[in-house]
C-alpha positions as CSV (number, residue, x, y, z in Angstrom):
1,X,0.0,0.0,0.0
2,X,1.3,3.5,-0.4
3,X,-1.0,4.6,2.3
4,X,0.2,4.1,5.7
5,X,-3.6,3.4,7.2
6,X,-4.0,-0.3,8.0
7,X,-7.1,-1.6,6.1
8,X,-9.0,-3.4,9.2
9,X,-8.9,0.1,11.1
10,X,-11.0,1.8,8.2
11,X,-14.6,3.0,9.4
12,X,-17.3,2.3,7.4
13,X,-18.0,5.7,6.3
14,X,-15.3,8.7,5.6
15,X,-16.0,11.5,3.3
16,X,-13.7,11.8,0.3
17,X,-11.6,14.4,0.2
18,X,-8.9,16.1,-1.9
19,X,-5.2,16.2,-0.7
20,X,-4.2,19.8,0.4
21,X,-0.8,18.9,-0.8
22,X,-1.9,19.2,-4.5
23,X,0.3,22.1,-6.5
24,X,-2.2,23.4,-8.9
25,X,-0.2,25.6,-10.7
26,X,2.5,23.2,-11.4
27,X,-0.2,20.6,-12.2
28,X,-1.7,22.9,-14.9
29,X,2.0,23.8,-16.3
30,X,2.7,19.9,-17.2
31,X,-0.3,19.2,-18.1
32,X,-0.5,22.5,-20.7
33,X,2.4,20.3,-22.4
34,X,1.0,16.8,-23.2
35,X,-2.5,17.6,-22.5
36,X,-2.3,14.5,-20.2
37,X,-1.4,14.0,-16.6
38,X,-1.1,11.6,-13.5
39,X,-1.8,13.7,-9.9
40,X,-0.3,11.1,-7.1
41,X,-2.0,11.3,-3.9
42,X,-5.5,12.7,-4.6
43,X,-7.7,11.6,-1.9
44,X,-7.3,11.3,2.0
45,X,-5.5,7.7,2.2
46,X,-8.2,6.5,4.2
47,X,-11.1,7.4,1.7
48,X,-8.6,6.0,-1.2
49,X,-8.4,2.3,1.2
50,X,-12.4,2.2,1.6
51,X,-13.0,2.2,-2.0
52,X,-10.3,-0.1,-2.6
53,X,-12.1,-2.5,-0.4
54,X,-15.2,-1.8,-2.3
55,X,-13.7,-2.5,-6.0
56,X,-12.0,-5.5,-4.1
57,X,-14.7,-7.2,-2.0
58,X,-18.3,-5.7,-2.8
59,X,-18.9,-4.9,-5.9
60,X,-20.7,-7.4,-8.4
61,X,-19.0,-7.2,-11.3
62,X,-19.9,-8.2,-15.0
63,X,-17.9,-8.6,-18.0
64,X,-18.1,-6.8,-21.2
65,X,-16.9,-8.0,-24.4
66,X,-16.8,-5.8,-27.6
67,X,-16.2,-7.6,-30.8
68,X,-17.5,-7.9,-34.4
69,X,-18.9,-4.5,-33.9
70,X,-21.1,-5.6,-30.8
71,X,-21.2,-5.5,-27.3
72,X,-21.9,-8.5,-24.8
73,X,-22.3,-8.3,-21.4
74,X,-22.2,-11.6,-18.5
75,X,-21.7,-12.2,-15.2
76,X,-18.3,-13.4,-14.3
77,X,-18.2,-17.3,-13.8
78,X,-15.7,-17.0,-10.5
79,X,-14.7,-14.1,-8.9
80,X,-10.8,-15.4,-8.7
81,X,-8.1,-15.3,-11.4
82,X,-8.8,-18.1,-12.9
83,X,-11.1,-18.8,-15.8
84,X,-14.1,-21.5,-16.7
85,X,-14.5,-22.5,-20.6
86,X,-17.0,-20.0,-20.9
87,X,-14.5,-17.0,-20.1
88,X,-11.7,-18.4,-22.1
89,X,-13.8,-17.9,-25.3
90,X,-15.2,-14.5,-24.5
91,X,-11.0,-13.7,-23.8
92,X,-10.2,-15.7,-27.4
93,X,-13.0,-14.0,-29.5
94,X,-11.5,-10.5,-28.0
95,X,-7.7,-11.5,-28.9
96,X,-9.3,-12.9,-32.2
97,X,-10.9,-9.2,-33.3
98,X,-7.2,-7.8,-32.4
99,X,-5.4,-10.1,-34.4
100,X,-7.3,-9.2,-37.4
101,X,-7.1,-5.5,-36.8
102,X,-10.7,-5.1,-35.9
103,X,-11.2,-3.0,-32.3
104,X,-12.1,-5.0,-29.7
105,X,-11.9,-4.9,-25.1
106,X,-12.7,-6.9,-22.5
107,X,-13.0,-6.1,-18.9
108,X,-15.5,-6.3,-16.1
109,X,-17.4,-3.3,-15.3
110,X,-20.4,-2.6,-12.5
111,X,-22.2,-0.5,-15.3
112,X,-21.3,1.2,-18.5
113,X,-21.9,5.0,-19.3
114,X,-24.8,6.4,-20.8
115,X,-23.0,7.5,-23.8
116,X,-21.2,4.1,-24.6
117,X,-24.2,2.5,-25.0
118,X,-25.6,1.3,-28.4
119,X,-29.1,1.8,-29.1
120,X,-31.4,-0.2,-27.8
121,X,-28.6,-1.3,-25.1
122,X,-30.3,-1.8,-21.8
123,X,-28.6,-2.3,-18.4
124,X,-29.4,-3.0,-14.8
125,X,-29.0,0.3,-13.3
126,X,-26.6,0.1,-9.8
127,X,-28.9,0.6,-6.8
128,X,-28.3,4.3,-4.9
129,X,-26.9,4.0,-1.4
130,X,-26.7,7.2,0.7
131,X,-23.8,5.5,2.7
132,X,-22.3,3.7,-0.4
133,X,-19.1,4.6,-0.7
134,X,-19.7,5.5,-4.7
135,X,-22.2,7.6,-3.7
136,X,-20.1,9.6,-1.6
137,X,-17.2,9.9,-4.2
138,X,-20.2,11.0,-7.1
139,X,-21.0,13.5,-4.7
140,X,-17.3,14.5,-4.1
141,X,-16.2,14.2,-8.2
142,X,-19.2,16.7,-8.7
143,X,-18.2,19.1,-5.6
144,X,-17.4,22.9,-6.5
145,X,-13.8,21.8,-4.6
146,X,-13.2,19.0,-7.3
147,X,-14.6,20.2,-10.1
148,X,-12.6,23.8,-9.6
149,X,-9.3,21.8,-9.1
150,X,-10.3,20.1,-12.7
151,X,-11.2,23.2,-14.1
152,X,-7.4,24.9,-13.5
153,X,-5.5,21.7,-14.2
154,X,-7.2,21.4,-17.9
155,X,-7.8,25.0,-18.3
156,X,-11.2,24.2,-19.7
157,X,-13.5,26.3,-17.2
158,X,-17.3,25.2,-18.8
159,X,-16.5,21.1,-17.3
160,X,-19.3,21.2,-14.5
161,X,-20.0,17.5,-14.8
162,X,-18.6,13.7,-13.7
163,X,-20.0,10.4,-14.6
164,X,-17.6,7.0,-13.9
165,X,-17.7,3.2,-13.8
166,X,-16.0,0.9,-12.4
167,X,-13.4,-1.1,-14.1
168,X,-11.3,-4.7,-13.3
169,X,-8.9,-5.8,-15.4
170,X,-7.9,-9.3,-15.6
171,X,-5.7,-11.1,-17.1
172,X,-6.2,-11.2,-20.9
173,X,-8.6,-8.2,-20.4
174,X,-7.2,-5.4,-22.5
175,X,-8.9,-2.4,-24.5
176,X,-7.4,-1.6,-27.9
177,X,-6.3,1.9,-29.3
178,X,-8.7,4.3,-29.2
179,X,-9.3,7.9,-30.4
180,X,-11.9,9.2,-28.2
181,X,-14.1,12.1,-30.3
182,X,-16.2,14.5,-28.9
183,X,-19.5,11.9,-28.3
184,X,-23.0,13.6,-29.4
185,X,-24.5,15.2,-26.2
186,X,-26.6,13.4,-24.4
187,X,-28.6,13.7,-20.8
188,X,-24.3,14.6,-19.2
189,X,-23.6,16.9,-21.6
190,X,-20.3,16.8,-24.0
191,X,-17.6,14.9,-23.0
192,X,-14.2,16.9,-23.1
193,X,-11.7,15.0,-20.7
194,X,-11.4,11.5,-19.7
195,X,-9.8,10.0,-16.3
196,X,-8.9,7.2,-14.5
197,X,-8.8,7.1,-10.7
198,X,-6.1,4.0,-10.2
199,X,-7.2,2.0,-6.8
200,X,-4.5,-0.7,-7.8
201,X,-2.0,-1.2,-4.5
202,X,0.7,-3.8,-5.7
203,X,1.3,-4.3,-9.3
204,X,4.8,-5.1,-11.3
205,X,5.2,-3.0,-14.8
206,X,5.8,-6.8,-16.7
207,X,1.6,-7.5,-15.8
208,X,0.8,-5.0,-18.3
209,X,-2.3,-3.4,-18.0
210,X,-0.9,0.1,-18.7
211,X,-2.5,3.3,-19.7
212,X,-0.9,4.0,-22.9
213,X,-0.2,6.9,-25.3
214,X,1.8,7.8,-28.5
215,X,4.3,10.1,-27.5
216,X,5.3,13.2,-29.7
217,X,7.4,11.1,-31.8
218,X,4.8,8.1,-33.2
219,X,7.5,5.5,-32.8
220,X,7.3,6.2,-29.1
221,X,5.1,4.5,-26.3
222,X,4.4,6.9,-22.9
223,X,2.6,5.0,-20.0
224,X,1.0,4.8,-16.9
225,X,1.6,1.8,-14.7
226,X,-1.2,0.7,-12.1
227,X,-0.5,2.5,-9.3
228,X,-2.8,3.5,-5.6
229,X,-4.5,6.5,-5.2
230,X,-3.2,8.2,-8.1
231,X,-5.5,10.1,-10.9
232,X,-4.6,10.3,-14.4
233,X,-6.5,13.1,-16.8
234,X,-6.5,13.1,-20.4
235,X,-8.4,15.3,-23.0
236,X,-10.3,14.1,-26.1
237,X,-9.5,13.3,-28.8
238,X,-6.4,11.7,-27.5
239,X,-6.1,8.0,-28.7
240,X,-5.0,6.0,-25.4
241,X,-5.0,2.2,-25.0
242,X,-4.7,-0.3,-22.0
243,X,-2.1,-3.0,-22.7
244,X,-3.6,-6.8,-22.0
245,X,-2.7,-8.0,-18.1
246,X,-0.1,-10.7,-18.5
247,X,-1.3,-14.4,-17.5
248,X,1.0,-14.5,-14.8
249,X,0.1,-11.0,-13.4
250,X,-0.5,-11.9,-9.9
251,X,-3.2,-9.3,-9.2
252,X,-6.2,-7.3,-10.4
253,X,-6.1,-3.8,-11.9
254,X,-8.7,-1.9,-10.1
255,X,-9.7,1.4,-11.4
256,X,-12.9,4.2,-11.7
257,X,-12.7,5.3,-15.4
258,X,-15.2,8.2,-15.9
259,X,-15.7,11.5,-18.5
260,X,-15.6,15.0,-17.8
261,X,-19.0,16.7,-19.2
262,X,-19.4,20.6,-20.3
263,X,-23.2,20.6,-19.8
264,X,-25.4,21.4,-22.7
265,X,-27.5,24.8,-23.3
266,X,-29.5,24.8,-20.0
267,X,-28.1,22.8,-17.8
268,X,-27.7,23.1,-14.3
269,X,-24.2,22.8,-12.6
270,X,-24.0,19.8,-10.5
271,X,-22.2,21.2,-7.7
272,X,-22.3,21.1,-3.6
């Protein structure tokens, strides 16, 4: 862990809140260069270790597939590392679609956004829990305090909005190269940024599952490795991958992948 809390001492409610130790201005400096950051730290350590133990031990996770142009959803088999027929040929016809160029992922996820979904898609929607811990951290990603600190690290003042899911990696999970464009505005407005909140406390670079990006030079890979607590930011279009998790990674990669929204004509800021 890179917290020093002990995971059995953590109550079962703490707000969320943002490090004071973040340096805005610097942050907004080297992001202005790339257009794509990782902030270490972000949360209290205690709020970072409950949702950790959420992703870890709570959540009901399901696993989505996207290949020959369509998306399947299904309940995980087993909830360990290992993998029944049934998985290995959801994890083949994935591998299959990126051998033959086609874009394909596979991951589980508790839900998938509103704006990922094709038409006619329809999905159990999570149940709302004042005391749930994903709750709390909507209510904190959407706070004036969180949403300013975004606001001055991007330099795109109109973002007012954050949706996220939740996302597990396991091995031979992966999500190809993708350019995100600007998706058509729906009910959360236009998406403009992306993130991923890493919840991840051991990993080793050789399990893959890194966030990937071309550097300036296309021959050139930059990444981010799995990491606790940390928050990387990226603006759209900015093609990014995540690299498959090795079959002897000896972990899961845990992390809350969301959007950044700039609400549409009307719409009210979702701010406390």
């Amino acid at each position: 862990m890179s917290a020093n809390v002990d995971l059995l001492d953590i109550p079962d409610s703490i707000p969320f809140l943002l490090s004071p130790r973040l340096d805005e201005v610097r942050l907004a400096t080297e992001f202005r260069e790339k257009r794509r950051l990782r902030v270490a730290d972000v949360l209290n350590p205690a709020g970072a270790l409950e949702l950790y133990r959420h992703l870890h031990e709570v959540v009901k996770w399901k696993t989505y597939l996207v290949a020959n142009g369509r998306l399947f959803c299904a309940d995980p088999v087993r909830t360990d590392l290992s993998c029944d027929e049934a998985e290995a040929r959801m994890r083949e016809l994935a591998h299959s679609e990126m051998r033959s160029g086609s874009f394909s992922s596979i991951c589980d996820l508790n839900r998938i956004l509103d704006d990922e979904a094709p038409a006619g898609y329809e999905d159990e929607a999570p149940a709302i829990v004042d005391s749930d811990p994903l709750t709390r951290l909507w209510e904190c990603f959407n706070s004036r305090r969180f949403l300013s600190f975004i606001r001055n690290i991007t330099a795109i003042p109109e973002i007012n909005r954050v949706d996220f899911h939740l996302m597990r990696h396991r091995p031979g999970h992966f999500l190809a190269y993708q350019a995100v464009p600007p998706v058509t505005a729906g009910w959360c407005g236009n998406p403009r940024a992306g993130f991923i909140f890493n919840l991840t406390p051991e990993w080793m670079v050789e399990w893959g599952g890194l966030l990937e990006f071309h550097a300036n030079n296309g021959a050139l890979v930059e990444a981010y490795m799995p990491s606790f607590n940390a928050l990387d930011i990226f603006t759209y279009p900015q093609g990014h991958w995540i690299s498959a998790v090795a079959p002897f990674a000896a972990g899961q990669r845990l992390t809350i992948a969301g959007r950044l929204y700039v609400a549409n004509e009307g719409d009210e800021d979702v701010q406390n």
